[in-house]
N, C-alpha and C positions, 0 to 999 in steps of 0.2 A: 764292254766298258770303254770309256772315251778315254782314251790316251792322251796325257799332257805336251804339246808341244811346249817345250823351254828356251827352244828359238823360235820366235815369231816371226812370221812372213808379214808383211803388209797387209791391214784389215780396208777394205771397202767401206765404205759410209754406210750406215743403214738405212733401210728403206723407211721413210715415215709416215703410216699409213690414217690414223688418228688424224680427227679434225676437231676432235673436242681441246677445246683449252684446259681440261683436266684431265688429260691421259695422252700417252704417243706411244705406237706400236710398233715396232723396228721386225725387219727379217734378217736374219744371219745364216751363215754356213759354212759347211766345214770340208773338203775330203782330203783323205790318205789313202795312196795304192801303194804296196807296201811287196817289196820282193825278197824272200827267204829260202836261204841255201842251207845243209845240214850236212855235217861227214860226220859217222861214227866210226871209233878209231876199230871197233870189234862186230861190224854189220857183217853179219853173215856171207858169207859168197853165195850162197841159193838165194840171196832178196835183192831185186832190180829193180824195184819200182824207187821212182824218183823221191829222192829227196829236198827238192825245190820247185818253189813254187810261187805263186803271185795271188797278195789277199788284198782285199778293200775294206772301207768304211766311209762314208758318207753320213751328213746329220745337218738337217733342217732345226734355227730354233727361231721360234714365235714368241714374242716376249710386248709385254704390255705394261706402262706405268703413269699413275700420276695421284691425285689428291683421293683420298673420301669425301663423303658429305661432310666428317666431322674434323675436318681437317688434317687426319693422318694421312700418312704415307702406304700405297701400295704398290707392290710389283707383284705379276701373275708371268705366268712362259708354260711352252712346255716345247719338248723337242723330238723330232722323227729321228730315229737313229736306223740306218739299212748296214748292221755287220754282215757285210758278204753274201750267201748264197742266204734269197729267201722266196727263191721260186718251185717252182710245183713240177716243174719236168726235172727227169736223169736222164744224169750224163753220167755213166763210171760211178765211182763208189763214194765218193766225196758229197754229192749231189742228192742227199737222200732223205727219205722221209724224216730224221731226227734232228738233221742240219736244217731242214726246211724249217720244224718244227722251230726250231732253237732261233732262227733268224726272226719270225714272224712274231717272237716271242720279247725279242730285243727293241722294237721299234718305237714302243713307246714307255718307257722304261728309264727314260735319260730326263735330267733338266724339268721337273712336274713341279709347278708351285704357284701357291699363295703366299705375299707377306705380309705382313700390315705392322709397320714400323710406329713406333713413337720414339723420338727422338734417337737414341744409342740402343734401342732395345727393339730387337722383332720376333716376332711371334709368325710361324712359319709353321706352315701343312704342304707334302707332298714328297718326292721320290728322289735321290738323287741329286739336289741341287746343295743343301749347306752343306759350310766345310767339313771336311770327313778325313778318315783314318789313310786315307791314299793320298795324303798331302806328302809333299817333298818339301824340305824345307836346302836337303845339300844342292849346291851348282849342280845341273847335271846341263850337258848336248838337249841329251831328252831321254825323259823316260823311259824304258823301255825290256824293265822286269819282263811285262807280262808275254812282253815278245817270245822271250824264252822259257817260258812257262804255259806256252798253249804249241799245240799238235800232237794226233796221235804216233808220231813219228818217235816225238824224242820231249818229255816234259821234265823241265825244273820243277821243283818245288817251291821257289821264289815268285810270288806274284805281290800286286799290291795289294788284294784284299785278305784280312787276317781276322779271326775271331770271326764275331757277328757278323760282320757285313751288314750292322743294319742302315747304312747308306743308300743298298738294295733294295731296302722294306719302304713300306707306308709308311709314314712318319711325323710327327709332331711334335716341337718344340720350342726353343728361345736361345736369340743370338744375342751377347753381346758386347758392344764396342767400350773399350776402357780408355776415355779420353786421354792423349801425354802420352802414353805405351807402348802405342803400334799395336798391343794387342786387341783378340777376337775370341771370345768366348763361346760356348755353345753346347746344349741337352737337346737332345731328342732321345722320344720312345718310339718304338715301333710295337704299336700293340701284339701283332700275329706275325711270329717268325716265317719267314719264306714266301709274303704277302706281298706282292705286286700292285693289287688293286684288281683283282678279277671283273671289277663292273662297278658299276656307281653306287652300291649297296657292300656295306660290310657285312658278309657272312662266316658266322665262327662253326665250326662242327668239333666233336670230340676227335676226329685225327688230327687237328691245329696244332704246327708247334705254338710254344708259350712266346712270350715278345723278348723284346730286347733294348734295350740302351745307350748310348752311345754320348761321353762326356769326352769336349776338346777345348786346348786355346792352341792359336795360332797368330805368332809374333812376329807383321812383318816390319822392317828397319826398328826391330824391338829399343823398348828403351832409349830412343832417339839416334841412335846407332846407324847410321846409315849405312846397307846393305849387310846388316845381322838380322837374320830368318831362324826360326825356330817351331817346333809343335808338338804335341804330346794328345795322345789320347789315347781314351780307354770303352771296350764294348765288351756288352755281355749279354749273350742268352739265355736263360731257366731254361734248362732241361725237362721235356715233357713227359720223360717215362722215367723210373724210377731205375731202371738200366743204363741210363745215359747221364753223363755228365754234364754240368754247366759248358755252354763255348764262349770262350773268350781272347779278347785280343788285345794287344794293347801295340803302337806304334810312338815312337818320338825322336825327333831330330835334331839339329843346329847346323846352319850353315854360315860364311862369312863371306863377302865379296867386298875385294880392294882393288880397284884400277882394273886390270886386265885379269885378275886371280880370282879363284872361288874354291872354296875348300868345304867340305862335311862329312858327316857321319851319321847314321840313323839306324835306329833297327825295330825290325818289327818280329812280335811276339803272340804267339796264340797254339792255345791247349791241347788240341784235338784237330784231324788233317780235314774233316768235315763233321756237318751236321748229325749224321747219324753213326758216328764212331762211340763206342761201348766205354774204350780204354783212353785214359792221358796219351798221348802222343807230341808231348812237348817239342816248338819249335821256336829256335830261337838264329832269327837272320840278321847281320851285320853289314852294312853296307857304308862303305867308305867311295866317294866322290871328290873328284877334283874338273878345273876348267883352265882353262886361259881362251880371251878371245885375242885371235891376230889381230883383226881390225873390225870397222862395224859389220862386218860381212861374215867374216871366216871364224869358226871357233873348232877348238880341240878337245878333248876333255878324257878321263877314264873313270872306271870304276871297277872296285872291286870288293865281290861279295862274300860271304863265308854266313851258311846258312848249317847249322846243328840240330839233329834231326835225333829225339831218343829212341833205343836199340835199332840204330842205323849204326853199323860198322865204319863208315864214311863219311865227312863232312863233303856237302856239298859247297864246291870251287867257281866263282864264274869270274873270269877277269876281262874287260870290256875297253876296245877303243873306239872312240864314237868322234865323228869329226861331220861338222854340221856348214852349210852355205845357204845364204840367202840372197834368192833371186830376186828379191822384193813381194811380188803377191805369190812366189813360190821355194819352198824353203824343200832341200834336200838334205836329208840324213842319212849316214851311213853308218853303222854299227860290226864290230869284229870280235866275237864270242870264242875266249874255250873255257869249253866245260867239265867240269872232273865232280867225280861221285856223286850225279843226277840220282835225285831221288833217295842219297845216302848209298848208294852201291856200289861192290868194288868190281863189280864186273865188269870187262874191257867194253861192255856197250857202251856203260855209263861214261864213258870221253869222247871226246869228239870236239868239232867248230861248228861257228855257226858266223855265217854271214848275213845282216839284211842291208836294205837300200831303201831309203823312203822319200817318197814325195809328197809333200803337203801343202793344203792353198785353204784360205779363208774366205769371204768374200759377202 
């Protein structure tokens, strides 16, 4: 999943490749190489293998817009996403046929779409691209839940996808804009849960999960408010076996920014820890954020989370300092993690730090 940068590096012009008078086609891009360090305060004395390491992401987007014949509005894109290892030879254990799998699996999966607008209202087919339940509405540096929420090392149960995910799915629906508001509306269905788009033909079979849903708005300088953000939404998947429960999720935030200050709160909620889980396993994460930028360059920020996890003995703890510069086409982040009752456990594994460092450029 494509990580939000919330400090911006400087963008590059796009390239304008369209010579029709009724369309222009721009190139854009993205990369992050990204360095992550781990101590667990209860790692075993028999385990040596490293706990830090260095990951990437890269991502090509193709993007095309301009009239119909009948005078509405469209936009079409779609984007190459390379998360990390998606090559065919090993090296060591990281390197391996599921990671391969997993990366080749990623690449086109990001940013898919047709829209075709009339006036405040669009009507939208593809994967990925409208607003969704991974919006932030508090200040943050940047992002970066899902940082602490991926490696076989050491995993949070905090990420930004909750409930359905059907942002992941195939999808179809309708945006739309409430003149005066700042607000952004928006339904989509995803007919077939865990559907990517396997080929240019929809095929359903009886081991199909069932679809899913996904209702939001998103308020930015709401209510004429200048720098008040907000969003709320709600996803659900039908249960496809009579064993399994509905998944659902639901996310909503508010943020405020004054002069140099940025302040929020948001949380996100959902039923069951995945898809094929039997039993409720209710989750429910809180996250509070704050900012200050020194000047147009420098900014500081924290955050802290408190995630409730049912029959988990322990709430999970992450308190964050994250302090961000920008070099203009290159923006550095830094992030300073501790972690307490990962996963809801009181066992001395479950604490620890976590250091990352990240590099970002657009272009």
């Amino acid at each position: 999943m494509k990580n939000k940068l919330l400090i911006s590096s400087a963008l590059a012009g796009g390239l304008v490749l369209g010579g029709s008078a009724y369309a222009q086609t721009t190139i854009t891009g993205s990369l992050d190489l990204h360095y992550r360090s781990i101590t667990n305060d209860g790692q075993s004395a028999t385990i040596t293998h490293s706990r830090n390491g260095l990951g990437r992401e890269s991502q090509i987007n193709i993007q095309n817009k301009g009239k119909l014949n009948n005078g509405l509005d469209y936009a079409a894109g779609f984007a190459l996403e390379f998360d990390g290892d998606a090559s065919a030879t090993t090296a060591g254990t990281r390197n391996t046929t599921a990671v391969y799998s997993t990366g080749l699996g990623s690449i086109s999966n990001e940013n898919t779409y047709i829209d075709i607008t009339a006036g405040t209202t669009t009507f939208t087919v593809g994967i990925d691209h409208v607003q969704n339940s991974t919006r932030h509405s508090a200040p943050m540096v940047r992002n970066h839940l899902d940082d602490t929420g991926f490696g076989t090392a050491w995993n949070s149960s905090v990420t930004d996808q909750v409930g359905a995910r059907t942002k992941e799915m195939m999808y179809f629906g309708l945006v739309q804009s409430v003149p005066g508001t700042g607000l952004t509306l928006s339904a989509v269905k995803a007919p077939i849960g865990g559907d990517r788009g396997a080929s240019d033909q929809s095929v359903t079979t009886s081991t199909e999960r069932n679809g899913s849903y996904e209702v939001g708005v998103v308020g930015v300088n709401a209510f004429g408010m200048n720098g008040l953000n907000l969003h709320a939404f709600k996803n659900k998947e039908t249960k496809s076996t009579p064993s399994l429960n509905d998944l659902s999720g639901t996310t909503y935030g508010i943020g405020y920014t004054i002069g140099q200050f940025g302040a929020g709160i948001e949380q996100l909620k959902q039923n069951r820890s995945s898809d094929t889980d039997t039993a409720e396993t209710n989750m429910k994460a809180t996250l509070y954020s704050a900012t200050f930028a020194v000047d147009k360059n420098l900014s500081l920020g924290g955050m802290y989370t408190v995630n409730r996890i049912d029959n988990k003995a322990e709430n999970e703890k992450i308190k964050s300092a994250l302090i961000g510069y920008n070099l203009g086409p290159v923006a550095v982040i830094a992030h300073y993690d501790l972690l307490n009752g990962v996963n809801g456990s009181t066992a001395a594994s479950a604490e620890g730090k976590q250091l990352g460092v990240r590099l970002s450029t657009n272009f």
